[in-house]
C-alpha angles and dihedrals in degrees: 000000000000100000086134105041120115129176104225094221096221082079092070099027093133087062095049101066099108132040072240109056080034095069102034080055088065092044096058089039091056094047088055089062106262125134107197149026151231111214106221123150103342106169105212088052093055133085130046084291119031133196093224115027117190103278090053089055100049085053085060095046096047088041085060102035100258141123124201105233104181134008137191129243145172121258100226094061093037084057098033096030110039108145097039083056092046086053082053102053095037086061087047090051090230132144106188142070140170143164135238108224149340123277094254091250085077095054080042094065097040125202087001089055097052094051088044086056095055093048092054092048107049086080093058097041090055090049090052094043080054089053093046091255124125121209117216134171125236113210135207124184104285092077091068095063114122122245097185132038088253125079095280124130137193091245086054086068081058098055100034098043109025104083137218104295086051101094120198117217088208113196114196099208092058090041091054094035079053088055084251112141092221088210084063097054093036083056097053087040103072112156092003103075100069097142114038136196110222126186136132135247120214135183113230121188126254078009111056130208120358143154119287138176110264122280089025100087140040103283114122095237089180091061100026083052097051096045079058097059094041081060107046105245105178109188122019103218102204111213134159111181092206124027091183093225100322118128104254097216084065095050093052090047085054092055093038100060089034091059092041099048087047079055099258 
């Protein structure tokens, strides 16, 4: 139990500033039960000199039993900057990448800018694929805007268009904030979701919707859990952008027991 289960580390980014606080943060994710991690806005990995480059963080991984199964770059180095990225993410061990949003000049442009996206981005994909790294693309809410009076959206150019080797992080709370039924995409997803964003939405009084630790909001996780598996989701990367005060150790503890006990 457990077995796919990530922390997406942006969850925890105020805890990451320093090699220190890094590695006391593995420690505690390990002790809740995950086995892997998304590297997202880790301080101490960031800037021209960091404090920890890759091969001193997959020292730290492997010293705490865990693997990093997915990062997040920018698009700009992983086009520009391939095989340097490729080196990265050879030292982390990790064989999977995606980004987390378009340059707004593609929204901009609407349905042109997305295909043009996915032109400009079949050349870096293959090199990745080359390399043993697959490219994915992590949504918010902006993607499901419509660019036609029928029911079309600009992820759809994604999925429709992006081919196979075009994989779609897809993250349930931004698909349903979008008015996306995420069933429905994981559905139409099969072989290309290998790395997920989970996290719950739930609907507070006198506030409205916000992010919430699986299980505590109104997600269906059971259907939500077996279009996963029809579609062959392979790790379950647990994030929740703002915890409002909780301590975020505790909300991942929450989804974490939540998603194991559902068989995750």
């Amino acid at each position: 139990m457990g077995s796919k289960l990530a922390v997406q580390m942006y969850t925890v980014r105020e805890f990451t500033k320093t090699a220190a606080d890094f590695e006391a943060t593995l420690k505690k994710i390990r002790a809740i039960g995950y086995e892997a991690v998304q590297i997202s806005a880790v301080g101490c990995m960031g800037g021209e000199t960091p404090e920890v480059d890759a091969a001193a963080a997959r020292k730290m991984l492997d010293d705490n039993g865990l693997r990093c199964i997915a990062t997040h770059r920018g698009w700009t180095p992983l086009a520009n900057d391939t095989d340097a990225e490729i080196a990265f993410h050879q030292a982390l061990g990790c064989e999977f990448t995606a980004i987390g949003g378009l340059d707004g000049s593609y929204y901009d442009a609407g349905e042109a800018g997305f295909r043009s996206f996915v032109a400009e981005a079949a050349p870096t994909i293959a090199k990745l694929k080359a390399a043993g790294i697959r490219f994915g693309y992590h949504n918010h809410a902006n993607e499901f805007a419509r660019y036609t009076l029928g029911p079309k959206t600009l992820y759809d150019i994604f999925v429709d268009e992006g081919g196979p080797d075009f994989c779609l992080e897809l993250d349930t709370y931004w698909a349903v904030h979008g008015g996306a039924d995420p069933v429905a995409l994981f559905d139409r997803l099969a072989g290309r979701v290998p790395v997920i964003h989970v996290k719950d939405k739930e609907v507070v009084l006198g506030v409205g919707p916000r992010f919430a630790a699986c299980g505590e909001g109104n997600l269906n996780w059971d259907a939500i859990i077996a279009a996963c598996r029809r579609a062959g989701v392979e790790w379950y990367a647990v994030e929740q952008d703002d915890c409002f005060g909780r301590d975020p150790f505790d909300a991942l503890k929450s989804s974490f027991d939540y998603l194991a006990a559902k068989g995750v």
